[in-house]
Each structure stands twice: as structure tokens, then as C-alpha cells.
C-alpha positions as CSV (number, residue, x, y, z in Angstrom):
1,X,116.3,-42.6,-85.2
2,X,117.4,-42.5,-81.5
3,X,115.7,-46.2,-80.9
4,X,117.5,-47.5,-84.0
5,X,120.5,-45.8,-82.5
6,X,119.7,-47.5,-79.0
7,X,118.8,-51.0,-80.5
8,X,122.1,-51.5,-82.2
9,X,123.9,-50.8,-79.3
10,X,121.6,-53.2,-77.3
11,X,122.1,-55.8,-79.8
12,X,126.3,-55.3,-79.8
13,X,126.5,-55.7,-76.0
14,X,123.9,-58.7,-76.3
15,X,126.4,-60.4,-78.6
16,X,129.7,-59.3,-76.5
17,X,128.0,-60.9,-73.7
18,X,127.2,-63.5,-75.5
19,X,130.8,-64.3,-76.5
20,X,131.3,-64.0,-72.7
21,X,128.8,-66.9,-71.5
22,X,130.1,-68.7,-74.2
23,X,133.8,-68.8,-73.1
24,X,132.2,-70.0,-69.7
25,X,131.0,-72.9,-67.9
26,X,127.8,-73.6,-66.5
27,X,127.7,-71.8,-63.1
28,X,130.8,-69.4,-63.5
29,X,130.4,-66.0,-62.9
30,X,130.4,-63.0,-65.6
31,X,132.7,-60.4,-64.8
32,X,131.4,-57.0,-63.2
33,X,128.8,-55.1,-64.6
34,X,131.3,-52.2,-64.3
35,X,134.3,-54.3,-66.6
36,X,131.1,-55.4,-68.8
37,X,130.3,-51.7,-69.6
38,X,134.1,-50.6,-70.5
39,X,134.6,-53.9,-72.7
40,X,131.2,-52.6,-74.6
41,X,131.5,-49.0,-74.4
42,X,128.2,-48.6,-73.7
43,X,126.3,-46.8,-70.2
44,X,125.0,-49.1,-67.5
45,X,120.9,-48.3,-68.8
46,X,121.9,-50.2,-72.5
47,X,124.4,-53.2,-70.1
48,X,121.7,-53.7,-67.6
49,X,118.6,-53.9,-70.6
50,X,120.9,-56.8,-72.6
51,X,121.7,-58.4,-69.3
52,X,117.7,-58.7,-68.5
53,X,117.2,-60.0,-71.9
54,X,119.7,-63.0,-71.5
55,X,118.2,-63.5,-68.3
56,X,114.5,-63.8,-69.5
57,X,116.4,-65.9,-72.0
58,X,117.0,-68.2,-70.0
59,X,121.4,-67.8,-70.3
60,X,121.7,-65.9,-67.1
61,X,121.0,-65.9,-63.7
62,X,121.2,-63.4,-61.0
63,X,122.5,-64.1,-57.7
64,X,122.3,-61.8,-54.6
65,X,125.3,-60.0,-53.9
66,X,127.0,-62.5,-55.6
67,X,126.9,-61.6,-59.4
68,X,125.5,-62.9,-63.0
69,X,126.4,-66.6,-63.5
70,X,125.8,-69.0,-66.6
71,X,122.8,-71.1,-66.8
72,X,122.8,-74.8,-67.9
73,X,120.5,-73.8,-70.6
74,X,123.4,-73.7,-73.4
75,X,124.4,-77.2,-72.6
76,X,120.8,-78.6,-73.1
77,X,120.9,-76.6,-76.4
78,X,123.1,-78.1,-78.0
79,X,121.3,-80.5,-79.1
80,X,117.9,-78.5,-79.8
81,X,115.9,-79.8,-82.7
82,X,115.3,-76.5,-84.4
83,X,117.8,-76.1,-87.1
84,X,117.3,-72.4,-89.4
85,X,119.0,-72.4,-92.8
86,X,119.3,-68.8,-93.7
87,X,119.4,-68.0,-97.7
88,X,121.7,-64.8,-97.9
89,X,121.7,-62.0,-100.0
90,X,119.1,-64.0,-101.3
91,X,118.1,-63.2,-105.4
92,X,115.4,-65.8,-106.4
93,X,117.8,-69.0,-106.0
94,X,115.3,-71.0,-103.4
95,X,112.5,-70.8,-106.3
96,X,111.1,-74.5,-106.9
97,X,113.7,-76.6,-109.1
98,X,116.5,-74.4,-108.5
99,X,119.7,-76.3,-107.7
100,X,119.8,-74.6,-104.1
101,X,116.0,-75.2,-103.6
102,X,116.6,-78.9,-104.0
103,X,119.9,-79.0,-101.4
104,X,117.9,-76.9,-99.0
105,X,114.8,-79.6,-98.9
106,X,117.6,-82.7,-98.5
107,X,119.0,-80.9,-95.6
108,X,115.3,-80.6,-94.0
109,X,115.0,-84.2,-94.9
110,X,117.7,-85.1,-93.3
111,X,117.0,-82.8,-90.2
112,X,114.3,-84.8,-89.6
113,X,115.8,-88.2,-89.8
114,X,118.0,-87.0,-87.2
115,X,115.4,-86.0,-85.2
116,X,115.5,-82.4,-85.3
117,X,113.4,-80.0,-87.3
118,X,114.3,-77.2,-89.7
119,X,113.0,-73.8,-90.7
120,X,113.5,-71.6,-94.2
121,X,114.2,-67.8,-94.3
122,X,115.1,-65.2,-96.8
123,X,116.9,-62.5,-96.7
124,X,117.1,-60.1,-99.7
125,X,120.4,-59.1,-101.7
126,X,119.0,-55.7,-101.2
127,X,117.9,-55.3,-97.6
128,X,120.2,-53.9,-94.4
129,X,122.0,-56.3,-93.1
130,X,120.6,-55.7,-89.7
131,X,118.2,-58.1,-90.5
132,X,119.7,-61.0,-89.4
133,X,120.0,-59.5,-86.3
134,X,116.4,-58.8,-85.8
135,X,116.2,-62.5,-87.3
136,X,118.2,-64.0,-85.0
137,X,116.5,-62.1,-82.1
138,X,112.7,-62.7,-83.6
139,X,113.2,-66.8,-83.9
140,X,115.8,-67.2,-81.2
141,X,118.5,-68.9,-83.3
142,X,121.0,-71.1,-82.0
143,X,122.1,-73.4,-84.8
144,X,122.1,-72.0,-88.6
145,X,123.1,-72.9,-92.1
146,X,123.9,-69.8,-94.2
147,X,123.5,-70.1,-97.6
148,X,125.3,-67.2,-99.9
149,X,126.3,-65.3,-97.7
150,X,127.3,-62.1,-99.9
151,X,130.0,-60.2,-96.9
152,X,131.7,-61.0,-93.9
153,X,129.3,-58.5,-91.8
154,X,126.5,-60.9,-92.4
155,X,128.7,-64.1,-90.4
156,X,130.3,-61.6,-87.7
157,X,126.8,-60.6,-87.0
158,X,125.8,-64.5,-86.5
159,X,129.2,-65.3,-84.6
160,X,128.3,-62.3,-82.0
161,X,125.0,-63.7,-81.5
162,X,126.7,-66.6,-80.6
163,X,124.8,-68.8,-83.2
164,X,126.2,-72.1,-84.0
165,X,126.7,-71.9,-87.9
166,X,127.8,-73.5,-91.0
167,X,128.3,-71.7,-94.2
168,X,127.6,-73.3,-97.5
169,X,129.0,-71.3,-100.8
170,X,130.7,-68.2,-99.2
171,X,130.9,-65.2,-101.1
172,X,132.9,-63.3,-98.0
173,X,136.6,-64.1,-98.0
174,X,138.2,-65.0,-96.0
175,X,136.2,-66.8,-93.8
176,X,136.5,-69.0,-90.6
177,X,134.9,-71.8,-89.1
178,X,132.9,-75.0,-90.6
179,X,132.3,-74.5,-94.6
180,X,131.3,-76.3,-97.6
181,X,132.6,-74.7,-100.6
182,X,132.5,-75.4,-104.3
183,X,135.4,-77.6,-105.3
184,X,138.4,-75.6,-107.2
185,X,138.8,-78.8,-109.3
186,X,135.4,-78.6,-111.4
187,X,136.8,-76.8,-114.2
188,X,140.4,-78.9,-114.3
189,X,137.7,-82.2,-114.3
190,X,136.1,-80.3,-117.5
191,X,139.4,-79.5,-119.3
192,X,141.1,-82.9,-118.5
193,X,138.1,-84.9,-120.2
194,X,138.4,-82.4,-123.3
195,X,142.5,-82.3,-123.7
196,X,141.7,-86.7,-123.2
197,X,139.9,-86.5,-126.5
198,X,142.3,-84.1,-128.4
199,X,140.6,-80.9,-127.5
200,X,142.8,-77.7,-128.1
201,X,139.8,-75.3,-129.2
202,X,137.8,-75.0,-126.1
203,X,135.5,-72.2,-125.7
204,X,134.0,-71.0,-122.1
205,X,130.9,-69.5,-120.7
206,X,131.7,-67.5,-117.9
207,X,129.6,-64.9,-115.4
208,X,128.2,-61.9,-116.4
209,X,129.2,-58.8,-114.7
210,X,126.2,-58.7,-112.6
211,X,126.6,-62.5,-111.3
212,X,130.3,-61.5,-110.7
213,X,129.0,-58.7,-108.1
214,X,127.3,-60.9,-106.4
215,X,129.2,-64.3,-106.6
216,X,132.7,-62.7,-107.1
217,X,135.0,-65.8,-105.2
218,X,133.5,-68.9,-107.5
219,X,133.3,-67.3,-111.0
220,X,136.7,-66.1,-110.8
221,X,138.4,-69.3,-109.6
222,X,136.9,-71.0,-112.4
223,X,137.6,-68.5,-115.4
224,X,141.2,-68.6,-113.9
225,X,141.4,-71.9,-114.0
226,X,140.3,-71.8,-117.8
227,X,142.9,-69.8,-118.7
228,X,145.9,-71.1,-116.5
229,X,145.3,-75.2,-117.9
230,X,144.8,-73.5,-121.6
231,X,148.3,-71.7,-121.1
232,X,150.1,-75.1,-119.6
233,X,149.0,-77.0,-122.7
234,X,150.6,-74.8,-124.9
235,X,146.9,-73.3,-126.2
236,X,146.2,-70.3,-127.6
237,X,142.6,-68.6,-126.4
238,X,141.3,-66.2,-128.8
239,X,139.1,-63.2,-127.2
240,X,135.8,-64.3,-128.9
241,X,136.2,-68.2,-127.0
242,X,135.4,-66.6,-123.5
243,X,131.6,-65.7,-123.6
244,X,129.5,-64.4,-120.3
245,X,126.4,-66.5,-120.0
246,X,122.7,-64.4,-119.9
247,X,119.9,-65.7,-118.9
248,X,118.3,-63.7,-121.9
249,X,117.8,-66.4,-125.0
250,X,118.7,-63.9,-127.9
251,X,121.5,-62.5,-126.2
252,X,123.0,-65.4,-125.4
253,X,122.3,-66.7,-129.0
254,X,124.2,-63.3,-129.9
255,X,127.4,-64.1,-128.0
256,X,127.5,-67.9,-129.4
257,X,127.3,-66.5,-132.6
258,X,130.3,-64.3,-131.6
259,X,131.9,-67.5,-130.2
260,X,131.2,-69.9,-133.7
261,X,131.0,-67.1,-136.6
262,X,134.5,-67.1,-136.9
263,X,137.6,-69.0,-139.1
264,X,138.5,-70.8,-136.3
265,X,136.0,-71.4,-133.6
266,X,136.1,-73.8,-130.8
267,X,135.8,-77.7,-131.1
268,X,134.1,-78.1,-127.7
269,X,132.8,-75.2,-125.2
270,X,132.5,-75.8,-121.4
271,X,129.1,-75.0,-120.2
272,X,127.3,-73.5,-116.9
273,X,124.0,-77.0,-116.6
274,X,121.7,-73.7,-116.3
275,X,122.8,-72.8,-119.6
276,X,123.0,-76.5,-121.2
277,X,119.1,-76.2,-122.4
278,X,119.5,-73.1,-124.2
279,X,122.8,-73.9,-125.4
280,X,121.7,-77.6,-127.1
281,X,119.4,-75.5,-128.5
282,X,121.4,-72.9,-130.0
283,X,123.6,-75.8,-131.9
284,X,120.6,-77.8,-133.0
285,X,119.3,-74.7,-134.8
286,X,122.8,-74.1,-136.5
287,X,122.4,-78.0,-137.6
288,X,125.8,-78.9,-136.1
289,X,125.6,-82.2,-134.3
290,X,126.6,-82.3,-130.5
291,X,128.8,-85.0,-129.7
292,X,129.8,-85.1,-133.6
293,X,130.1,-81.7,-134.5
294,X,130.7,-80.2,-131.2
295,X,131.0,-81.7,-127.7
296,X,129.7,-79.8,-124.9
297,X,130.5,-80.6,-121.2
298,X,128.6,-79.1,-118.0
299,X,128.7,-79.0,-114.2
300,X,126.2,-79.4,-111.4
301,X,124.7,-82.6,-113.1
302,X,121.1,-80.7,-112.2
303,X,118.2,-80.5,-114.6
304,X,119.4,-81.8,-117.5
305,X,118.1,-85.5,-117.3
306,X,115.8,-84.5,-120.8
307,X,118.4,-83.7,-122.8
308,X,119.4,-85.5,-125.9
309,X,121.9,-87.0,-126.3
310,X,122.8,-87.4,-122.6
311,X,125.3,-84.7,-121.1
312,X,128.9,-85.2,-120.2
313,X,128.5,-82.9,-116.6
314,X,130.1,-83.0,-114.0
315,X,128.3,-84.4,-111.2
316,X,128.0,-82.6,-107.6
317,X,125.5,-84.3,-105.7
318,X,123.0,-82.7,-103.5
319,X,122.7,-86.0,-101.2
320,X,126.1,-86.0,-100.7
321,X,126.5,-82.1,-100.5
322,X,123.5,-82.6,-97.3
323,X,125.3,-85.1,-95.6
324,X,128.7,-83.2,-95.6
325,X,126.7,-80.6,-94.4
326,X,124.9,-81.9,-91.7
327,X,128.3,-83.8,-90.2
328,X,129.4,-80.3,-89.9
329,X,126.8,-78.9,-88.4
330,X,126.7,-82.0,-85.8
331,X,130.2,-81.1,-84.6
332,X,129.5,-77.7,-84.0
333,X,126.3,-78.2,-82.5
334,X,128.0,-80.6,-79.7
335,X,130.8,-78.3,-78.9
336,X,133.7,-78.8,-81.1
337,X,135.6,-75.9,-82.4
338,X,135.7,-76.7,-86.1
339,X,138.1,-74.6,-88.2
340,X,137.4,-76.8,-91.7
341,X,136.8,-76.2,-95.0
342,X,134.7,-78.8,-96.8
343,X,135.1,-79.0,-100.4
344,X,131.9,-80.5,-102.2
345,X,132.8,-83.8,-104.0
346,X,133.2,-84.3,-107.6
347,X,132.5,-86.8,-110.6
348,X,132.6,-86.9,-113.7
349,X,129.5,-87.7,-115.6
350,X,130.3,-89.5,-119.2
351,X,127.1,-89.0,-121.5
352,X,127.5,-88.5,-125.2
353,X,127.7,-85.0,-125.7
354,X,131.8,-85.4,-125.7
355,X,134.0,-86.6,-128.3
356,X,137.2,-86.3,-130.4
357,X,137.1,-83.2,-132.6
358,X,135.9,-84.1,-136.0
359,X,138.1,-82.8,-138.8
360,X,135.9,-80.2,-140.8
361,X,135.9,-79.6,-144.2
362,X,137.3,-75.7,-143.1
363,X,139.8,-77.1,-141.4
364,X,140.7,-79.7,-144.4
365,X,140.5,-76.9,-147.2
366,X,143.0,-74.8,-144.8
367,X,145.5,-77.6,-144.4
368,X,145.5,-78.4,-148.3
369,X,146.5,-74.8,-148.9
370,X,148.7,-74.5,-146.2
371,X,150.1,-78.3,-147.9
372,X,150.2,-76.4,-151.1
373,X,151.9,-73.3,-150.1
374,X,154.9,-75.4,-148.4
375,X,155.2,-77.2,-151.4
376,X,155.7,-73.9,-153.9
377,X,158.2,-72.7,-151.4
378,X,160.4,-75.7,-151.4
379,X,160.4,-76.1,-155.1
380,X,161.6,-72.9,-155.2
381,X,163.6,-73.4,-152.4
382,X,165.4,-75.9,-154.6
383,X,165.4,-73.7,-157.9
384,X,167.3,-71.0,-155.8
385,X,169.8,-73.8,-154.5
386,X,170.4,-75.0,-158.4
387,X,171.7,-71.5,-158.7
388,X,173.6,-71.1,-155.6
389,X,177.0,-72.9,-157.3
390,X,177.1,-70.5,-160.0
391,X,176.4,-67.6,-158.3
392,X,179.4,-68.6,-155.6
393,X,181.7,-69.0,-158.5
394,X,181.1,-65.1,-159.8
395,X,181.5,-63.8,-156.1
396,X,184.8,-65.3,-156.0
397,X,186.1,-64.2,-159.4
């Protein structure tokens, strides 16, 4: 317990230190290790041990009754070749074909066309975030990506160490520095192709409450943005139109059935690409058509390229998303103070999953009766007006 207690302490006057070399050239001077222990707060034993550290580090040098100076050793590692991308709060989403998986190898690919090399690490959604500290210490980090990172802590914690970072898919607001973040236009891409084709009943897949925990920020945004465009059209959502995705087949056949067993359910549904398998085949067992009988438009553009007939998706490109990534990370590895938000670029995808909405025979049968019923009322509409003379004649008698 008391060496816990003693390493933290270590490791937040390491990184208040660290902030300190940073905000110096190569060859100033540190203040005095007396000012260094009030701005830390911590005895000279703990400020001395984090100043040998730095030192064996190579960041510090000690000079004979002259102080602690910067070494030149942060200038030549600005461009080191050892690049760690850092999956946070990690929960399974680097497994092989994953959508993440396949980003993270394009930015090792294109680590190594640049010359440099890059390492993979995990960190569970479930484990202290003290980890990254110890990570950070263990593999001597100096440039990151952070993948997912779940809370703030987990960036103050690289920031102290002095790390040069970008973040890719924050779920900590807000948040400074370089970052690539989902575009706030996917869902308005998705809505705008469907209102194109005449689309007013438009069902959506949303998170589950479990997702939501984790990746509060994104799934928000985009059920908001669901129900703001469906409002400025003038469209009604019912309740059973908004559906939260599972990963469990017969559940999520359970909710579509919620979504479809109804008098009026949607003519098209906006769906998560992890969900597009299971969903084709939810409609394909109902025998409704898709494209025909119901269009269906995704996001991602990832692992679908099977499906029949060819998804309308919109298409976020993993290429692309690496090379915005790595032009961040190059500015920040050579100095620059980069205060940007990136947002990943969009496009939409046309397969033939999409169409106008087909006219039903449900709908048909409904608008012959609702036909019919305006035609009894103005017949006898007109047989009250036949009367209306005569009975204004005995009223003024």
C-alpha cells in the first residue's frame, strides 16, 4: 500500500517536471529543487528519486553547483521511429476484421513507409487507469495514438507524461489537442438520400444501453440527429421506429419485429454496417424484398462487400482515416502546438438496397377507405345543405 502510495506520487512529480523540460530549451536550467518541491507538493526524497529518473533518462543533466539543465535528447526525439497506438478502455474491438483492427494495421503500414515503426497495446475497459502510467513508463513512450479513450484521466495522464499524442474517437469531452473524430454529418448523409427518394417512414437502430456507457458522445449525436432532421421535415416518429441494436440474433429479430409488426411501419430503416448482415437477413426471412420492399442504408462501408444486393452505406475510409491521422501526428511530433479537431471524411455509397417507397397494398386499402369515408361525408355534407334554406326560413318566422 505505502509503495503504491509512494509510486503515484513519483510518477505526478515525473510528469510536473516533465511539463517543465518541456516548456524549455535545450540547455536552460530547471528551477530550484526547493521551488520544484512546493509546485509538487511532495518532500525532497520523492523530487530528488523523479529527478534521477529523468536523468538516467537521458532528459536531464546535472551540473556542479550550477543546477539541472535540459538535455538535447527531446529534440533528437522528435523524430524517433517508435510510434505506440494505445487501444483504450479497450472491449474486444482490435479482434481480426473488426473496423478498428483494420485502421490500426493501415496506420502501422503507413508507419513504416515513413520510416518509423509502430507498436500495439491494450488496455482493458475494466482495469485502473494507472495503467497507462506504468505503460508509458515500462515502453518509454514519446509519441502515441489513443484509440477510445473512455475519460479525460486517461489523456491528462499521457499529457503529464509529456507524450506526444493524437486521439482517434474520443469518448472524454471535452478534449484538447490533435483529434480525429467521427463526422456529425453521417446520419444527415443517411436521411438526405432517404427524404431524396420520398422517404417519410424511416426507422433507426440506435445503441444499446450498455454501448451508450461506454461510447456515450457518438451514439447520442447521431440519435439526435435522427430525431431533429425527422422533426424539420414535418415527420412524425412513432416509439416503435427507434430500435437499440444487440449483437444477440433473436433479440434483435425481436425488436425488428417490434419495428415492422405494426399498421404503419417504416419504409426504409437506417442501419449500424455491423448490424447490416443480420438485418438483410431478418427481411429476407419475412420475404420483403430490400431495395423493393424496403431500402436499407448503412455507415462505415466495412464488411459488407458479400451482401446482395449491394448496400447503399456510407463510406468512411480507413486509408484516408490513416493518413489524416498520421499528418496529425507528424505535426505534433515536430513541435507544433496543434489545437485541431479532424473530422473523418464522408461519402456516400449508392448500391441498390435504396429506393422510392413502394405503395403497399396496406397502404392502398387504407387510402380507398379513407377515399370512401370523405366521399360519405360530403354527400351528406350536401344533403344537410339542401336543407339549410328551409330550415333558415322557419328560424325567421
Amino acid at each position: 500500500m505505502i509503495k503504491g502510495i509512494r509510486d503515484t506520487k513519483r510518477r505526478r512529480v515525473s510528469g510536473v517536471i516533465r511539463q517543465q523540460i518541456m516548456a524549455l530549451r535545450s540547455g536552460e536550467a530547471l528551477p530550484p529543487l526547493r521551488t520544484m518541491m512546493l509546485q509538487t507538493g511532495c518532500g525532497r526524497v520523492v523530487t530528488e528519486r523523479a529527478i534521477s529518473e529523468l536523468e538516467n533518462d537521458g532528459w536531464l543533466e546535472r551540473r556542479a553547483r550550477q543546477g539541472i539543465f535540459r538535455t538535447d535528447k527531446l529534440d533528437n526525439s522528435v523524430n524517433s521511429t517508435i510510434i505506440d497506438i494505445i487501444a483504450c478502455s479497450e472491449i474486444g474491438y482490435l479482434r481480426p476484421g473488426e473496423f478498428l483492427a483494420d485502421l490500426a494495421q493501415k496506420l502501422l503500414h503507413k508507419f513504416t513507409q515513413c520510416g518509423c515503426s509502430g507498436r500495439t497495446h491494450r488496455v482493458k475497459l475494466n482495469e485502473p487507469v494507472e495503467d497507462y502510467a506504468k505503460l508509458i513508463e515500462k515502453y518509454k513512450i514519446h509519441n502515441a495514438i489513443l484509440i477510445k479513450p473512455h475519460n479525460d484521466v486517461i489523456i491528462k495522464i499521457f499529457d503529464n507524461a509529456c507524450v506526444r499524442r493524437v486521439v482517434l474517437f474520443p469518448n472524454a469531452q471535452p478534449l484538447n489537442g490533435a483529434v480525429l473524430e467521427d463526422s456529425p454529418e453521417t446520419v444527415p448523409m443517411q436521411m438526405e438520400h432517404l427524404f431524396a427518394l420520398g422517404h417519410r417512414r424511416i426507422g433507426f437502430i440506435s445503441a444499446d444501453a450498455h454501448e451508450e456507457e461506454i461510447h456515450p458522445p457518438i451514439f447520442q449525436r447521431r440519435r439526435e440527429a435522427y430525431y431533429r432532421m425527422m422533426a424539420e421535415r414535418g415527420c412524425r416518429v412513432r416509439p416503435e421506429w427507434v430500435i437499440n441494436l444487440s449483437y444477440d440474433e433473436k433479440e434483435l429479430c425481436r425488436r425488428l419485429d417490434g419495428m415492422f409488426n405494426i399498421s404503419e411501419p417504416p419504409t426504409a430503416i437506417a442501419v449500424p454496417d455491423v448490424m447490416m448482415g443480420a438485418v438483410y437477413q431478418y427481411f429476407n426471412r419475412r420475404n420483403m424484398r430490400i431495395g423493393k420492399d424496403i431500402s436499407i442504408i448503412g455507415f462505415e462501408n466495412y464488411g459488407i462487400d458479400k451482401l446482395r444486393p449491394e448496400p447503399t452505406t456510407i463510406v468512411n475510409s480507413t486509408e484516408i482515416m490513416a493518413e489524416e491521422t498520421w499528418q496529425l501526428l507528424h505535426r505534433v511530433m515536430s513541435g507544433e502546438s496543434v489545437e485541431q479537431t479532424v473530422y473523418v471524411p464522408l461519402s456516400l455509397h449508392l448500391g441498390q438496397s435504396t429506393a422510392s417507397p413502394k405503395r403497399n397494398s396496406q397502404e392502398t386499402g387504407l387510402s380507398m377507405i379513407n377515399n370512401k369515408g370523405r366521399k360519405d361525408q360530403k354527400v351528406k355534407q350536401a344533403e344537410n345543405f339542401r336543407h339549410e334554406p328551409e330550415l333558415y326560413t322557419i328560424n325567421n318566422k
